[in-house]
C-alpha positions in Angstrom: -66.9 -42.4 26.9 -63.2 -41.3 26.2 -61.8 -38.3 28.0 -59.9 -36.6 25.7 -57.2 -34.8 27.5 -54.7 -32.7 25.4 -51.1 -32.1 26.9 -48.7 -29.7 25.5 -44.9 -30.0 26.3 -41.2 -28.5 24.7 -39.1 -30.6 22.8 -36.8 -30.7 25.5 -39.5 -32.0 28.2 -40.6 -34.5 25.3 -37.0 -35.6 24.3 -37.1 -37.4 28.1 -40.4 -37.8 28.4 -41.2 -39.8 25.0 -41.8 -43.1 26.2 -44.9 -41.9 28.8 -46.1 -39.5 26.6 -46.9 -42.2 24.3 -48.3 -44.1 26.8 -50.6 -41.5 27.5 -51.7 -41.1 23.5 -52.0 -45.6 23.3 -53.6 -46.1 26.5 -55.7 -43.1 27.3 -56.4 -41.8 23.6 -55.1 -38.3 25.1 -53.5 -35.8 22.4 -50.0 -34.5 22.7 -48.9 -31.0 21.4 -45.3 -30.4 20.7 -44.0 -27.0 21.4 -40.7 -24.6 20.3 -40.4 -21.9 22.8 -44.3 -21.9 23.7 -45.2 -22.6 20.2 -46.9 -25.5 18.9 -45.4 -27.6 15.9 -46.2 -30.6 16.1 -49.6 -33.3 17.5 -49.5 -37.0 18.6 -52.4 -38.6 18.3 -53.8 -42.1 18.3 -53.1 -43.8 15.2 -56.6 -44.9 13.4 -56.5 -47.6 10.8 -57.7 -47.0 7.6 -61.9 -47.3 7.4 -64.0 -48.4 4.8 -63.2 -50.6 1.3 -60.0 -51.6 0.5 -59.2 -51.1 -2.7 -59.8 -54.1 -5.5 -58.6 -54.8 -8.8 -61.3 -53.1 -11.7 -63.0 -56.7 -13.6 -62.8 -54.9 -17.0 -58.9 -55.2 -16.6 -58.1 -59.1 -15.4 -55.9 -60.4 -17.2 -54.9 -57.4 -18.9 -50.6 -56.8 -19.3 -48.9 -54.0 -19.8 -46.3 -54.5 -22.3 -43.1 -51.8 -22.5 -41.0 -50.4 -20.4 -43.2 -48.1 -17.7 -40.1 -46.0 -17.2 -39.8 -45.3 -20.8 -40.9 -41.8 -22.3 -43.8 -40.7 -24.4 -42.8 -39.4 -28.2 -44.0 -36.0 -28.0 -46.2 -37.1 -31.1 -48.2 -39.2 -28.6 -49.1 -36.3 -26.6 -52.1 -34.3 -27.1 -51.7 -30.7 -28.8 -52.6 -28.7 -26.1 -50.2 -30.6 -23.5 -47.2 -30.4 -26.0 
């Protein structure tokens, strides 16, 4: 079981402190508050990697191109009435 363990510091502690505050979020999982005058702005937390499916390519589309210029503009004629 993790302890979770929240600490809450000023910028100014944190500007010299960065490097063992880290430590503290990577090795212990604990959760850092950033404060302005007693005021919290910002959280550290342990990174968590991205969970379940990656995303694939749809079948119905291999081998499928796109042919144009993707930065070029739609003729207003294109676009449906109610978007015009």
């Amino acid at each position: 079981m993790i302890r979770l363990c929240i600490i809450s510091v000023n910028l100014y502690a944190a500007k010299t402190q960065l490097s063992r505050l880290v430590a503290a979020v990577e090795t212990r999982g604990e959760r850092v508050v950033l404060c302005r005058n007693g005021t919290p702005i910002a959280d550290i937390v342990p990174h968590e990697a991205a969970r379940g499916a990656t995303l694939q390519p749809d079948p119905a589309l291999l081998g499928a191109r796109f042919i144009g210029n993707p930065m070029a503009g739609v003729p207003p004629e294109d676009w449906p009435e109610e978007l015009r």
